[in-house]
Short mmCIF file of the C-alpha atoms (twelve columns), coordinates in Angstrom:
data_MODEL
# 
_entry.id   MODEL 
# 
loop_
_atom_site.group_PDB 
_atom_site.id 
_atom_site.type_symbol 
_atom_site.label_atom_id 
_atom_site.label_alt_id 
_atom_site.label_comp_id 
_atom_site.label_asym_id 
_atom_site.label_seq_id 
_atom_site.Cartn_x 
_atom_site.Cartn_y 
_atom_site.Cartn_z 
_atom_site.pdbx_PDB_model_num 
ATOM 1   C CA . UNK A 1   67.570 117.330 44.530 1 
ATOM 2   C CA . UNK A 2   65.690 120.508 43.704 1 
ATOM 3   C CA . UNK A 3   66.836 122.047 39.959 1 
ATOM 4   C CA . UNK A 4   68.542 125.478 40.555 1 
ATOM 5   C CA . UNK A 5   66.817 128.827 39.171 1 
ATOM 6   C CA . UNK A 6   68.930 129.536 36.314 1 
ATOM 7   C CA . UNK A 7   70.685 133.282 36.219 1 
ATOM 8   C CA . UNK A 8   71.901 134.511 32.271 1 
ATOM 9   C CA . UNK A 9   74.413 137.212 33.372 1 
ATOM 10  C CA . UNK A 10  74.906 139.064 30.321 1 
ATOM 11  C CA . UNK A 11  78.345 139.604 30.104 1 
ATOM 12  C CA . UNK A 12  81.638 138.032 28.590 1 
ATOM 13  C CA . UNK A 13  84.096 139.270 31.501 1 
ATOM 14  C CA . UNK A 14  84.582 136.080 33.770 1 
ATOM 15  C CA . UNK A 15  85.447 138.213 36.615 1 
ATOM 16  C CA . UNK A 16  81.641 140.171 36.520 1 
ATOM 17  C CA . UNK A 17  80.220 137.333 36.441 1 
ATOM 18  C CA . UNK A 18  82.436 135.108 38.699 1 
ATOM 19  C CA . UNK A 19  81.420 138.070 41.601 1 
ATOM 20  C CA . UNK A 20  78.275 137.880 40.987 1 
ATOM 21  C CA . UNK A 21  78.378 133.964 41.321 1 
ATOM 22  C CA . UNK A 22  80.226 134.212 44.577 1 
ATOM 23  C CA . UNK A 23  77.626 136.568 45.840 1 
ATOM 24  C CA . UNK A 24  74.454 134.455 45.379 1 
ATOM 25  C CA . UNK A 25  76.033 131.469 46.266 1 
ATOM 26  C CA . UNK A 26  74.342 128.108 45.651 1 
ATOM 27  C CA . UNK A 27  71.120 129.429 45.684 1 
ATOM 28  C CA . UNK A 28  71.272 130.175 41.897 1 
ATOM 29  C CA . UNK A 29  72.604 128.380 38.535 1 
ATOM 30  C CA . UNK A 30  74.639 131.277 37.308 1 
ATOM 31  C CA . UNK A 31  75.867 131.226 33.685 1 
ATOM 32  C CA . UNK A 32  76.993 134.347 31.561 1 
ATOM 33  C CA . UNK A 33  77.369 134.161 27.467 1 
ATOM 34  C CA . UNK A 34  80.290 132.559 27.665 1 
ATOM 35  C CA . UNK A 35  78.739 129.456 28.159 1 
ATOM 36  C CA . UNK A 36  76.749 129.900 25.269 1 
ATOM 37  C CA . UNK A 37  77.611 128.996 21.528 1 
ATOM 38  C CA . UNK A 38  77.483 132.040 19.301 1 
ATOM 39  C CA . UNK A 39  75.688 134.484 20.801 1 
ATOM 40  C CA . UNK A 40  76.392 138.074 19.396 1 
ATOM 41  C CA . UNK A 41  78.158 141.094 20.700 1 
ATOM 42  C CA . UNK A 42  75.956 143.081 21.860 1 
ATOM 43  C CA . UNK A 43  77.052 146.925 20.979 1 
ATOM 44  C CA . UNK A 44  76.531 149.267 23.931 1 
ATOM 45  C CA . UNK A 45  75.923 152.556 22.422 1 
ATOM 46  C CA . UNK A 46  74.111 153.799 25.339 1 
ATOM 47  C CA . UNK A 47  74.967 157.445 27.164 1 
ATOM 48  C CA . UNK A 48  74.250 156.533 30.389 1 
ATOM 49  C CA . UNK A 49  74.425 152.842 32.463 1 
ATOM 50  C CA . UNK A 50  70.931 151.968 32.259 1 
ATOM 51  C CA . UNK A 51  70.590 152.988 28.696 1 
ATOM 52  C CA . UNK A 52  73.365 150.035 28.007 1 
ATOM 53  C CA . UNK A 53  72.381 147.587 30.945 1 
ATOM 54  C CA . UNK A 54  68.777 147.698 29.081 1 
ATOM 55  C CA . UNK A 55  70.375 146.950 25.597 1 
ATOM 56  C CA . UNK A 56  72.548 143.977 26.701 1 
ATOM 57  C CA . UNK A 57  69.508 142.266 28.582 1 
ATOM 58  C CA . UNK A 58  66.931 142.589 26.049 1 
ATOM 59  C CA . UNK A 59  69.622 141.906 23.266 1 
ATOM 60  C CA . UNK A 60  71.165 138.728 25.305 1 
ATOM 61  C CA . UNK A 61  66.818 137.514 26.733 1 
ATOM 62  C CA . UNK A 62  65.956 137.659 22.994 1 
ATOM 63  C CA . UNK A 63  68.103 134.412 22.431 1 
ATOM 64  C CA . UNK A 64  68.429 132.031 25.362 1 
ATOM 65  C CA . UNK A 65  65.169 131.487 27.780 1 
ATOM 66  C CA . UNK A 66  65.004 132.521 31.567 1 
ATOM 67  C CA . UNK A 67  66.082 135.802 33.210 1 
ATOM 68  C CA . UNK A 68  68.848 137.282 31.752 1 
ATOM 69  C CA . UNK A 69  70.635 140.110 33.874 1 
ATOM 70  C CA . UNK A 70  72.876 142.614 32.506 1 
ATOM 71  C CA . UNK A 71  74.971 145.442 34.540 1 
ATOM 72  C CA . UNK A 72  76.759 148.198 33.495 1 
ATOM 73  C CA . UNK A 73  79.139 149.831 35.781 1 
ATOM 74  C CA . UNK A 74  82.275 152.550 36.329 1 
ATOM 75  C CA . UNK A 75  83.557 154.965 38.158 1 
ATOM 76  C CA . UNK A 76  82.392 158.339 38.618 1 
ATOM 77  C CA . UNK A 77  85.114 160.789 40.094 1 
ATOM 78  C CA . UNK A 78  84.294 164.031 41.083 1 
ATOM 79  C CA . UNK A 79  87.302 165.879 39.636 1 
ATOM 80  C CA . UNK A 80  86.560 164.588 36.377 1 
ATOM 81  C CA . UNK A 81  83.035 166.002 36.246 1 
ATOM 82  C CA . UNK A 82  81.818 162.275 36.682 1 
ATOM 83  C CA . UNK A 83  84.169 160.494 34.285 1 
ATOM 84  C CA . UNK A 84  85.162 158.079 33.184 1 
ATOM 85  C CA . UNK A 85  81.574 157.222 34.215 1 
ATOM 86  C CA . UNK A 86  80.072 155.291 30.901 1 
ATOM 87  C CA . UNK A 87  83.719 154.597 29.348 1 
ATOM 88  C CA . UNK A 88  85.344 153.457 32.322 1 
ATOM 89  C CA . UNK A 89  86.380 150.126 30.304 1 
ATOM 90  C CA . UNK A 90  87.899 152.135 27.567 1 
ATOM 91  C CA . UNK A 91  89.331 154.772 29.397 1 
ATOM 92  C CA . UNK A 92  92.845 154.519 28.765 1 
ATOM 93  C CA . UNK A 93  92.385 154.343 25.408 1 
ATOM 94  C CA . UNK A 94  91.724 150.050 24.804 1 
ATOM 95  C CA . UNK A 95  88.952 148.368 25.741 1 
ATOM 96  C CA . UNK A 96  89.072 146.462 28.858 1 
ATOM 97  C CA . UNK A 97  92.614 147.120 29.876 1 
ATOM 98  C CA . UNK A 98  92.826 148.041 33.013 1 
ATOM 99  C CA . UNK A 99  96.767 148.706 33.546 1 
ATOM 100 C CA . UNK A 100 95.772 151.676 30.712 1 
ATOM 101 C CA . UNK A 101 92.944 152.970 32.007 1 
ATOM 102 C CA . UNK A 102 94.300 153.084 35.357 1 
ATOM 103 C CA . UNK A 103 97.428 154.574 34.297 1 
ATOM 104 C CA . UNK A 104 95.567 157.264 32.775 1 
ATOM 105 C CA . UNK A 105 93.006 157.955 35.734 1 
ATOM 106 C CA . UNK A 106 96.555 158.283 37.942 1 
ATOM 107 C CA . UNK A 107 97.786 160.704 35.285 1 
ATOM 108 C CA . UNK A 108 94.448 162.414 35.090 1 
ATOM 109 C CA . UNK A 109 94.298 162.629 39.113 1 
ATOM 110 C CA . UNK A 110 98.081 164.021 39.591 1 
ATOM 111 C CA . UNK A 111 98.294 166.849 41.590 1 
ATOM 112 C CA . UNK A 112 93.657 166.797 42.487 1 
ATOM 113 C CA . UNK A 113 93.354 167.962 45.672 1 
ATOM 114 C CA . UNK A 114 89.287 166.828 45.603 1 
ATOM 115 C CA . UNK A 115 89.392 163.153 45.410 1 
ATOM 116 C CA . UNK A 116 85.919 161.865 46.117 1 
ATOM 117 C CA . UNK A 117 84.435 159.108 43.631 1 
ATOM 118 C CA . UNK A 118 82.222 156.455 43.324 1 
ATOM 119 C CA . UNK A 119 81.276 153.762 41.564 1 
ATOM 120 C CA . UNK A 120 77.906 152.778 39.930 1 
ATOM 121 C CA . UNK A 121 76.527 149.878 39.102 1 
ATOM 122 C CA . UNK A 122 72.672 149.720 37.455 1 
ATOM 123 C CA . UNK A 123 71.429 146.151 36.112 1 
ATOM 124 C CA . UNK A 124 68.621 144.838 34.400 1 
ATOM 125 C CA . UNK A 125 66.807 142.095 34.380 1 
ATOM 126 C CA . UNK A 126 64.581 140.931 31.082 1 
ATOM 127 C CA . UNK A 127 63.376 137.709 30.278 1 
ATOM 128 C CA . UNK A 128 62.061 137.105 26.184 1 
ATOM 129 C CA . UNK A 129 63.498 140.746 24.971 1 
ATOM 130 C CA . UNK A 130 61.259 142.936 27.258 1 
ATOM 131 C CA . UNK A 131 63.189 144.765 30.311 1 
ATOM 132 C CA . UNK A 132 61.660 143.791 33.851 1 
ATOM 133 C CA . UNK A 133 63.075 145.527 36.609 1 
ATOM 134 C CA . UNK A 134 66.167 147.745 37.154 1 
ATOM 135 C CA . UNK A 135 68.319 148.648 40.225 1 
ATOM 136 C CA . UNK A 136 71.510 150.823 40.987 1 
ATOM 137 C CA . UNK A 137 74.015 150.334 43.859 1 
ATOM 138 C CA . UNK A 138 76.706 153.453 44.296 1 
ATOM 139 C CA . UNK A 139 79.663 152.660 46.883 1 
ATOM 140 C CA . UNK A 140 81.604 156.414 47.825 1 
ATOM 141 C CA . UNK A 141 85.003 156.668 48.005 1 
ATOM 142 C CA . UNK A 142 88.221 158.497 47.509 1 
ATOM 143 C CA . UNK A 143 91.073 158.157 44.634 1 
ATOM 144 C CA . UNK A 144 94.822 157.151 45.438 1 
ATOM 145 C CA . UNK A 145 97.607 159.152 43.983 1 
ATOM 146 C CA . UNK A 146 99.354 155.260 43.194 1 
ATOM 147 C CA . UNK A 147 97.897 151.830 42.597 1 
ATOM 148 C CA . UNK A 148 97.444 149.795 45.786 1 
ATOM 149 C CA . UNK A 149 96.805 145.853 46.293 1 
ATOM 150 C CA . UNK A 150 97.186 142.895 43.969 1 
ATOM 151 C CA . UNK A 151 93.291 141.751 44.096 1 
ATOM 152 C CA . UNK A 152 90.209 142.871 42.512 1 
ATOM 153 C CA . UNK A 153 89.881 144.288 38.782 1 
ATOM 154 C CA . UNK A 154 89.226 147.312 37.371 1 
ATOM 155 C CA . UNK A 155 90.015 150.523 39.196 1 
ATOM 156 C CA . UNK A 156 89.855 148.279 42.473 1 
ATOM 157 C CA . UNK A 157 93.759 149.512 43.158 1 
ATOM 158 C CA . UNK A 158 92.914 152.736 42.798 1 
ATOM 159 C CA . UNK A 159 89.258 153.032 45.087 1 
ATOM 160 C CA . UNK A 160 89.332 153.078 48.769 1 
ATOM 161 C CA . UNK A 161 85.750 152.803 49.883 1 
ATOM 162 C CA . UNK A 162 84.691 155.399 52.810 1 
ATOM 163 C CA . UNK A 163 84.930 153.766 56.211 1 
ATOM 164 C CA . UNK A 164 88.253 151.892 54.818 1 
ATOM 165 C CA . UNK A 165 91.764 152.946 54.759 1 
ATOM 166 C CA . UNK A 166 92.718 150.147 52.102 1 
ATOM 167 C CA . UNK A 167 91.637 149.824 48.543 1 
ATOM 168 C CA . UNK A 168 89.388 147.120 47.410 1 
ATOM 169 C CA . UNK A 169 92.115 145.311 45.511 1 
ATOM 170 C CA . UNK A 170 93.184 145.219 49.375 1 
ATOM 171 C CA . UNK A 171 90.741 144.874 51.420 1 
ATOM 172 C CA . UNK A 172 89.897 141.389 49.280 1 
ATOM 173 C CA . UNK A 173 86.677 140.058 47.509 1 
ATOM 174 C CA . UNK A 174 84.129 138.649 50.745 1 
ATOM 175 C CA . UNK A 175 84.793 142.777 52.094 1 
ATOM 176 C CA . UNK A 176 84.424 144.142 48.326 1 
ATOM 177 C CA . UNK A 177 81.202 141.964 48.045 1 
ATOM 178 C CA . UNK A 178 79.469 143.405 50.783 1 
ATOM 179 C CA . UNK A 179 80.123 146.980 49.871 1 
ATOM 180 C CA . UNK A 180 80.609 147.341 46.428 1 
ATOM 181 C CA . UNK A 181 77.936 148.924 44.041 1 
ATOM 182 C CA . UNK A 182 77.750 145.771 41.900 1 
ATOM 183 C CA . UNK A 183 76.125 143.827 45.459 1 
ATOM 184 C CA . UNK A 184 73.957 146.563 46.217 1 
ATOM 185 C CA . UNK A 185 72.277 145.899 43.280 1 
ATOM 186 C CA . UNK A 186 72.527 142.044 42.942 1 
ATOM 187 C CA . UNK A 187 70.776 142.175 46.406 1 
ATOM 188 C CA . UNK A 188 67.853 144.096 45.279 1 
ATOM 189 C CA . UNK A 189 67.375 142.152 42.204 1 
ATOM 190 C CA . UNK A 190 67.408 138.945 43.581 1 
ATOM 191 C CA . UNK A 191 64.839 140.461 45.976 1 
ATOM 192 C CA . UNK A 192 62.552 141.559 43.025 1 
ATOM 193 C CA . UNK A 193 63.288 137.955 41.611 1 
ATOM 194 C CA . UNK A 194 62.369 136.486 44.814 1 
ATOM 195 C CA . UNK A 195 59.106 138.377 44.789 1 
ATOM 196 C CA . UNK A 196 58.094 137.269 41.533 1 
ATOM 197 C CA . UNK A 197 58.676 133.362 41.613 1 
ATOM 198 C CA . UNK A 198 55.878 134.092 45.232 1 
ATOM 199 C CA . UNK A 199 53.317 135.263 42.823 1 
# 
């Protein structure tokens, strides 16, 4: 039986990387740091997404061998002149909680009559410290006055993709994988990846 290419997501959030496994599949071995003893933190002091994508996968391909993809991701709403955009994790105040940060985008929102958001997603891929390739995916939407759904993560309660009445934490994860920002983006990089194991 044919070894699996091996995929490094560079992240420590099991859902990120547990979407990005369900979207390739079995066509790829797909690990994240988790499964690795000791690697570092890697600080992302970057101002925009690619600036941190670029720091996790050089920081993260420095360390373990093969491609090593990193994302960074949020949502950009319109009445909040594109925030939280880069701190969309830390929103509501501590990192990664997303009953905080959504609390505060519903607080932020209250009484918005323009509604329109999106998120982006930009990832890099780097293999022995040097970035490769990069690729963005946006998905437009709207904001809900009140959390909707039980699925997803994130502001998933909160997003209803255009096209949809429902919210992604609704409309459940085989719809949210062929919309959201985060496949738009997978898709092209395995492409590139693709193109380079041809040459």
């Amino acid at each position: 039986m044919p070894t699996l290419p091996r995929l490094i997501v560079a992240t420590r959030n099991p859902h990120k990387s547990s979407e990005i496994r369900a979207m390739l599949g079995d066509t790829w071995e797909v690990l994240d740091v988790n499964d690795f003893a000791q690697l570092p933190v890697i600080e992302e002091t970057g101002h925009t997404f690619l600036e941190n994508a670029r720091l996790k996968a050089q920081g993260i391909s420095r360390l373990v061998a093969g491609w090593v993809l990193a994302d960074d991701s949020g949502l950009e709403v319109d009445a909040l002149g594109g925030g939280p955009g880069v701190w969309s994790s830390s929103f509501g105040g501590e990192e990664g909680n997303h009953a905080k940060n959504n609390a505060r985008l519903v607080s932020a929102m209250r009484g918005q009559a323009v509604r329109g958001a999106r998120f982006r997603c930009t990832m890099v891929l780097a293999k022995a410290g040097i970035a490769q390739a990069d690729f963005c995916g946006t998905v437009e939407g709207r904001i809900t006055d009140e959390p909707q759904g039980e699925g997803g993560f994130g502001y998933d309660p909160l997003f209803i993709p255009d096209g949809y009445q429902l919210t992604f934490a609704e409309l459940g994860q085989n719809i949210k994988n062929r919309l959201s920002h985060r496949a738009q983006a997978l898709t092209q990089a395995v492409g590139w990846l693709a193109g380079q194991a041809q040459n």
